[in-house]
C-alpha positions as CSV (number, residue, x, y, z in Angstrom):
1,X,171.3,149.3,132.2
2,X,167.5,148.2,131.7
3,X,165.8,145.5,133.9
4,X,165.4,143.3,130.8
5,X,169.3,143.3,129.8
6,X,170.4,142.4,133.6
7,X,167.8,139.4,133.2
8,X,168.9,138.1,129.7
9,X,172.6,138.3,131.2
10,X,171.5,136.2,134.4
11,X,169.8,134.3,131.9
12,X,172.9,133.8,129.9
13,X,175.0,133.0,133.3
14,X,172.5,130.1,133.9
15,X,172.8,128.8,130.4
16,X,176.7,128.3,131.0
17,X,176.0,126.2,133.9
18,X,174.0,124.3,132.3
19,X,175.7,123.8,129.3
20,X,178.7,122.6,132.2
21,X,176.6,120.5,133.6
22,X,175.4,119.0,130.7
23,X,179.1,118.1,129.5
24,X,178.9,116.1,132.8
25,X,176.9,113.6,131.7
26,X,178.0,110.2,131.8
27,X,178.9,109.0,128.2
28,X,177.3,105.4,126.9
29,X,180.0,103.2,124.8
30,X,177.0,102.6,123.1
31,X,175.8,106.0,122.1
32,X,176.9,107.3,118.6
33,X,177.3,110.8,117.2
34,X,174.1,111.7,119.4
35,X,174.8,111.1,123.0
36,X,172.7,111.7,126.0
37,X,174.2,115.0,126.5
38,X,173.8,116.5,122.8
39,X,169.7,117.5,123.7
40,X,170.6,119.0,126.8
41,X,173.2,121.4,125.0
42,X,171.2,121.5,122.2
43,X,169.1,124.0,125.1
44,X,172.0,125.3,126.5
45,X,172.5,127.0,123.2
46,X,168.7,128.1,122.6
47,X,168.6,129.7,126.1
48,X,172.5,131.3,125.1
49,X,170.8,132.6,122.3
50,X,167.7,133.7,123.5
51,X,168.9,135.7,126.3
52,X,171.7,137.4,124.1
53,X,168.9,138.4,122.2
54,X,166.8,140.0,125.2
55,X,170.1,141.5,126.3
56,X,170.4,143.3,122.8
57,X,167.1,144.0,122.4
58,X,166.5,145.9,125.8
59,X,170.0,147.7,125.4
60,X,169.0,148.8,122.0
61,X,165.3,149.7,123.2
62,X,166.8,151.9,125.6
63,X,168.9,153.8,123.4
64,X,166.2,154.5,121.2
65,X,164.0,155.7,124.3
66,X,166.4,158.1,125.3
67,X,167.6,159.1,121.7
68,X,163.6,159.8,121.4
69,X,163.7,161.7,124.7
70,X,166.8,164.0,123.5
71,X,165.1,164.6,120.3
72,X,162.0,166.1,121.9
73,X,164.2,168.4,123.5
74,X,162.6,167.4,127.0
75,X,164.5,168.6,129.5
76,X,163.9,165.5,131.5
77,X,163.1,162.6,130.3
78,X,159.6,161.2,131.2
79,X,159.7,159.0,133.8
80,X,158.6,155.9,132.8
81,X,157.4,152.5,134.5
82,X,159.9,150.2,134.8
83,X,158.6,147.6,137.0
84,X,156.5,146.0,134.6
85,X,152.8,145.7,134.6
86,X,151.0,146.2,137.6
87,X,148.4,143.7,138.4
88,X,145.3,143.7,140.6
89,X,144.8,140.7,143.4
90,X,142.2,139.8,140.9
91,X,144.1,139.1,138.6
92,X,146.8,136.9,140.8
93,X,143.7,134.8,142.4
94,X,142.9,134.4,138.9
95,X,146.5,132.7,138.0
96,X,146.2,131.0,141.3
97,X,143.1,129.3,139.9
98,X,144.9,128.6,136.6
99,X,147.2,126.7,139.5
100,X,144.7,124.6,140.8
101,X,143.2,123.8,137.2
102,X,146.6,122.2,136.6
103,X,146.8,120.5,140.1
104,X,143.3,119.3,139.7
105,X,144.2,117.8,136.3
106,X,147.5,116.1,137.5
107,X,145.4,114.9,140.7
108,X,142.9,113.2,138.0
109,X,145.1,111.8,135.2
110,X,145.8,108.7,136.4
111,X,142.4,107.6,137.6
112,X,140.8,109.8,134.4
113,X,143.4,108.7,132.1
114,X,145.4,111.4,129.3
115,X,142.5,111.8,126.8
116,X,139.7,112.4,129.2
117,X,141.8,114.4,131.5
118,X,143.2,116.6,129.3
119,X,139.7,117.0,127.3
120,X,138.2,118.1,130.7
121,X,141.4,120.4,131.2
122,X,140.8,122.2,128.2
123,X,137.2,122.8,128.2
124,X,137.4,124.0,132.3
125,X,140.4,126.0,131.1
126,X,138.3,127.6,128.5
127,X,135.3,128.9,130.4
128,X,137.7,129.8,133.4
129,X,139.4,132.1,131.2
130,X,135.9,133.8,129.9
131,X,134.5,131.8,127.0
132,X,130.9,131.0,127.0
133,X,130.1,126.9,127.5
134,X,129.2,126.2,124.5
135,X,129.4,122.7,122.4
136,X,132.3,124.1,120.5
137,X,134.0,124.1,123.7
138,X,133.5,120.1,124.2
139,X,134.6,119.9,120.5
140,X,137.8,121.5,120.5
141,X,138.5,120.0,123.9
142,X,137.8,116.8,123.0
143,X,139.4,117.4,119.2
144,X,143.1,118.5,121.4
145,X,142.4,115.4,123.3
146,X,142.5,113.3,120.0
147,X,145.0,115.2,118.5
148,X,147.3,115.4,121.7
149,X,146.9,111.6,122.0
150,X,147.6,110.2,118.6
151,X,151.2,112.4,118.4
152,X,152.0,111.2,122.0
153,X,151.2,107.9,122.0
154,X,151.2,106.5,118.3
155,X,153.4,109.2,116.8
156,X,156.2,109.4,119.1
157,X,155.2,105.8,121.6
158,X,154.9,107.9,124.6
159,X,152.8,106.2,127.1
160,X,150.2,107.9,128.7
161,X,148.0,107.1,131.4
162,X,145.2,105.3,130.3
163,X,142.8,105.5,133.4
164,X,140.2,102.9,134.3
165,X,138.8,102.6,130.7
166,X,141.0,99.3,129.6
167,X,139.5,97.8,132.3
168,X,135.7,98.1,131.4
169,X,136.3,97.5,128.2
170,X,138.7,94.0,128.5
């Protein structure tokens, strides 16, 4: 069986546990038809769902590999890698920086606050990855900041961390 299906079906394994635990959550005689459970099932399902399909998906990609290797007449199938893509150190202390781009930014949101922090994220983020600084940079960084901001915080009312700019202004 393919790497992929014994994933999806470990996958599937963890989504029943959490679709157990989740019917373990204490019931409110105040919540209605939507309790504080029905989100966390509401995953449980997706991940079900999701890893069925990988399951399928690799079992039927496999099949079609070797139908493909039978119809060539090979008499041995090509090997083929099955460990995934191999990746230079380069590339790990690369996602190791990623790492410390996101420690860096929870480190500075509360003194920075969300907009500013996240604005700075983005536009570090971007030139860390390869794109030239550029003043489209600042805008789009600053333009996810906005846009991040109003549906967080007036959109949906989640606060955010405002940093030390409420107090120079008031």
């Amino acid at each position: 069986m393919p790497k992929d299906a014994w994933i999806g079906l470990g996958f599937l394994g963890l989504a029943g546990a959490y679709w157990v635990k989740a019917g373990q959550i204490p019931i409110s005689p105040l919540d209605g038809v939507v309790n504080a459970a029905a989100m966390p099932k509401l995953f449980a399902i997706a991940l079900m769902i999701f890893s069925a399909l990988l399951v399928v998906r690799a079992v039927v990609v496999e099949a079609l590999f070797v139908r493909a290797a039978r119809q060539a007449s090979l008499a041995k199938a090509p090997k083929r890698e099955t460990d995934g893509i191999a990746f230079t150190a380069r590339e790990h202390l690369r996602a190791v920086g990623v790492l410390v781009f996101g420690l860096m930014y929870l480190i500075l949101l509360p003194y920075l606050g969300y907009a500013l922090a996240v604005s700075i994220l983005i536009a570090s983020l971007a030139v860390y990855m390869g794109t030239k600084p550029a003043p489209m940079v600042l805008a789009v960084a600053g333009a996810a900041a906005v846009i991040f901001y109003v549906l967080f915080v007036r959109i949906l009312a989640i606060p955010l961390p405002a940093g030390f700019w409420p107090g120079l202004i008031g």
